[in-house]
C-alpha positions in Angstrom: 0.0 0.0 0.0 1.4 3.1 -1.5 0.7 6.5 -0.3 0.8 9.2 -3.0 2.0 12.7 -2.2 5.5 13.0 -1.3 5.9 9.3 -2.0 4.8 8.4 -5.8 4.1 11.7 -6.8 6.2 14.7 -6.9 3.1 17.0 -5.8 4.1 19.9 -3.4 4.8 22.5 -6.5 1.6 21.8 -7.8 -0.4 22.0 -4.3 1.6 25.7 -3.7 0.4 26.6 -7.1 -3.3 26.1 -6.6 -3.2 27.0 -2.7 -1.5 30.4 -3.5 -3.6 31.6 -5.9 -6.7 30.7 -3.4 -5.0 32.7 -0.9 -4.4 35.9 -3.6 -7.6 35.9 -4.7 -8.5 36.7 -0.4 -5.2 38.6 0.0 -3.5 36.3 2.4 0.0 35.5 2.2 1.2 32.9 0.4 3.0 29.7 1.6 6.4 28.9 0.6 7.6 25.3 -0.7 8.4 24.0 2.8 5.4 25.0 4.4 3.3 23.3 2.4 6.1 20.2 2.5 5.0 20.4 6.4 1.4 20.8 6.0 0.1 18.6 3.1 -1.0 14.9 4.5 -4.0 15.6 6.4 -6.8 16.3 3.4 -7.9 19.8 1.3 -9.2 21.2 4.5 -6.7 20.9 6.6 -4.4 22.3 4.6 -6.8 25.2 3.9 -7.3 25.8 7.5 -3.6 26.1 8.0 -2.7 28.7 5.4 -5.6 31.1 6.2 -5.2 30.8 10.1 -7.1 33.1 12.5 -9.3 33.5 9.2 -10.6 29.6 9.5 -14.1 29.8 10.6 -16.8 27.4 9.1 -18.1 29.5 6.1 -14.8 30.7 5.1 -12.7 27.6 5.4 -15.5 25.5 3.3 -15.1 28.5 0.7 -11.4 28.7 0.5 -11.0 24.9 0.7 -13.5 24.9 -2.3 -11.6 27.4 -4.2 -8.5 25.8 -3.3 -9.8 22.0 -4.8 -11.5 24.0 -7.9 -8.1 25.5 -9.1 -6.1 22.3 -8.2 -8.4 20.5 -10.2 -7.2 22.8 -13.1 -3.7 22.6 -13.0 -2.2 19.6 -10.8 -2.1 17.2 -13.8 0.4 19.4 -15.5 2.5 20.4 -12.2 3.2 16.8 -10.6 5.5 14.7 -12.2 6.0 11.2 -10.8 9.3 10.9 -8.0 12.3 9.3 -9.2 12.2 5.6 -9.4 8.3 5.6 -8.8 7.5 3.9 -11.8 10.1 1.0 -11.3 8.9 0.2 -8.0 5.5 -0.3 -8.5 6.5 -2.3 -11.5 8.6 -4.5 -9.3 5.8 -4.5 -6.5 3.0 -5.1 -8.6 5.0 -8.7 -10.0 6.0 -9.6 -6.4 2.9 -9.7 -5.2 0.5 -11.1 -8.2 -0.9 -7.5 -8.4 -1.7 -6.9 -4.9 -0.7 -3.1 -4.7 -2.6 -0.1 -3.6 -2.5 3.4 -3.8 -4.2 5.1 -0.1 -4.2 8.7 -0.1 -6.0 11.6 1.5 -6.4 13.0 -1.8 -9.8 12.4 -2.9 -10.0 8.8 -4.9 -10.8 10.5 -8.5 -7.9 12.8 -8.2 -5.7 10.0 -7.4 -7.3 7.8 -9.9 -6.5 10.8 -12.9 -3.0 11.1 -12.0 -2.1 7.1 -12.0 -3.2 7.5 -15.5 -2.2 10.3 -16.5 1.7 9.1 -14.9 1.3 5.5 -16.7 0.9 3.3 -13.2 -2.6 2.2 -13.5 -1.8 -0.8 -14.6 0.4 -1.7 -11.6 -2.5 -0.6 -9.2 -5.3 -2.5 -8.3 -7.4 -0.4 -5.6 -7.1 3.4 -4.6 -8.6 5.4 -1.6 -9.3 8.2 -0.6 -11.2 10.0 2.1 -14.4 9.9 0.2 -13.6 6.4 -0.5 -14.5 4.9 3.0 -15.5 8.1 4.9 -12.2 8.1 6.6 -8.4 9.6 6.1 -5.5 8.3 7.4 -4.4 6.9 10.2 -8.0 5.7 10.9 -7.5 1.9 10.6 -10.7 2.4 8.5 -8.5 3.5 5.2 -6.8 -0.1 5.2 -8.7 -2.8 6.6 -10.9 -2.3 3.5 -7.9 -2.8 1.6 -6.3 -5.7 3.2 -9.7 -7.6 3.4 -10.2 -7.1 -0.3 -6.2 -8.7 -1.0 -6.7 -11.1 1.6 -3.9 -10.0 3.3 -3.1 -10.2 6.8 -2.3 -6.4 8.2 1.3 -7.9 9.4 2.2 -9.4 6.0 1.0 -6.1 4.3 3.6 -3.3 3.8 2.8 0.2 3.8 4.7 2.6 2.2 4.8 7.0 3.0 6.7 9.7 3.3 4.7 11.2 6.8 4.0 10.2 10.4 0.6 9.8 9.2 1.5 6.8 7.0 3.3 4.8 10.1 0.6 5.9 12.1 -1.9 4.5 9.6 0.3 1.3 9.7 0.6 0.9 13.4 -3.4 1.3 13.9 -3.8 -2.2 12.1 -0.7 -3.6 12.7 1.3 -3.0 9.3 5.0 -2.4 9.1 5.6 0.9 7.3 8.8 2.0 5.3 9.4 5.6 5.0 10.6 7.1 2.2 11.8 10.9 2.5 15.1 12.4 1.9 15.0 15.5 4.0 16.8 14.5 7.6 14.5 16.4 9.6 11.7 14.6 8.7 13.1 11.4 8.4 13.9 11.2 12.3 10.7 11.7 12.5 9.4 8.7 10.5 12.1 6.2 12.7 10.5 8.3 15.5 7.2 7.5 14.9 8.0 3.8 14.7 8.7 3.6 10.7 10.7 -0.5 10.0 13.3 1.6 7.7 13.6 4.6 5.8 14.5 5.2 2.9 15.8 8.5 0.7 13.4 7.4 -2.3 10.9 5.0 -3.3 13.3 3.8 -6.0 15.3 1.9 -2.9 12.3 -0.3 -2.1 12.8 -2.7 -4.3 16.4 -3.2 -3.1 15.0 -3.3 0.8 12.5 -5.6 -0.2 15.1 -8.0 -1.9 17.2 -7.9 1.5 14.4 -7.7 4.1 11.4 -9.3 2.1 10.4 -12.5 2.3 11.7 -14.4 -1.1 12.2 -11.2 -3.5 14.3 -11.3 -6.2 15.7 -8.2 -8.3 18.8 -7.5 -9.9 18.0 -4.0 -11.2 20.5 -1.2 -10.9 19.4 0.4 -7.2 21.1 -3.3 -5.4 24.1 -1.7 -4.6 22.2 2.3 -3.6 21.9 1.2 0.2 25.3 0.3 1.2 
């Protein structure tokens, strides 16, 4: 179980794109690439009611989160290309495990759904969530029993794979091992923190972990000899 943002898809350019011009249009600030590198994880209206602060009562934040959606809609195709080694991995996932390989995001399920296509990994995924998919985000257990159940997999031979606390979280709350994927040291520390099995600078390492941590992998593709 992939998560998307930050982990498959190289989104936060495209998510400070459409937030800022929200925020213009209501003359607030705009966030910079690292807040919103902090921020994103959580859903639309979370996020929203981070950048417009003391702003964030219920009228407002359903408006600006709106707005926010309505321009993302427009432009995120165009502004979130897929993370280095993101297309190999599922690749090599999706043969290891006859298939078995979802995408569990809280980005709405037809947003996700657009971008697998639009990137080329549809094939290699056979179930995505979102919030609206279930009724619940991550880490409510909720967003992967479904999931499991449908695979009939048991949570502790599943592996979920993110690039936020909320992704081990969402592991731990059904008893899935998580592997963290982020470069930046800061958060990193976080994700060992939190209780992540390993992480890792970039999803195109998985397949290398899997082969020396996995249970019966096999790969001789070019990231073996990336983790030392």
């Amino acid at each position: 179980m992939f998560d998307l943002d930050g982990t498959l898809a190289d989104s936060f350019a495209g998510i400070r794109l459409a937030l800022n011009a929200a925020l213009a249009e209501e003359g607030i600030s705009e966030r910079d690439l690292g807040w919103v590198r902090i921020h994103v994880g959580r859903g639309a209206l979370e996020l929203a009611r981070d950048a417009v602060g003391e702003r964030a009562d219920g009228a407002f934040l359903a408006a600006m989160t709106a707005r926010y959606l309505e321009l993302y809609r427009a432009t995120y195709l165009d502004h979130t290309p897929p993370l280095p080694g993101a297309a190999a991995a599922l690749e090599f996932v999706a043969a290891g495990t006859a298939g078995r390989v979802a995408v569990v995001s809280n980005k709405d399920e037809a947003l996700s759904r657009l971008w697998l296509r639009h990137a080329g990994f549809e094939r290699h995924v056979r179930a995505v969530v979102g919030p609206d998919t279930y009724g619940v985000r991550k880490p409510d257990p909720g967003a992967l029993l479904p999931v499991l159940r449908g695979f009939g997999v048991a949570p502790a031979d599943a592996l979920m794979v993110g690039d936020m606390v909320v992704d081990v979280a969402a592991g731990a709350g059904v008893g899935t091992p998580v592997v963290g994927v982020n470069a930046d040291p800061v958060a990193a520390a976080a994700l060992r923190a939190a209780g992540a099995t390993a992480v890792l600078g970039r999803v195109g390492q998985l397949p290398a972990w899997l082969v020396r941590h996995g249970r019966g992998w096999r790969y001789d593709g070019p990231v073996l000899g990336e983790l030392g």
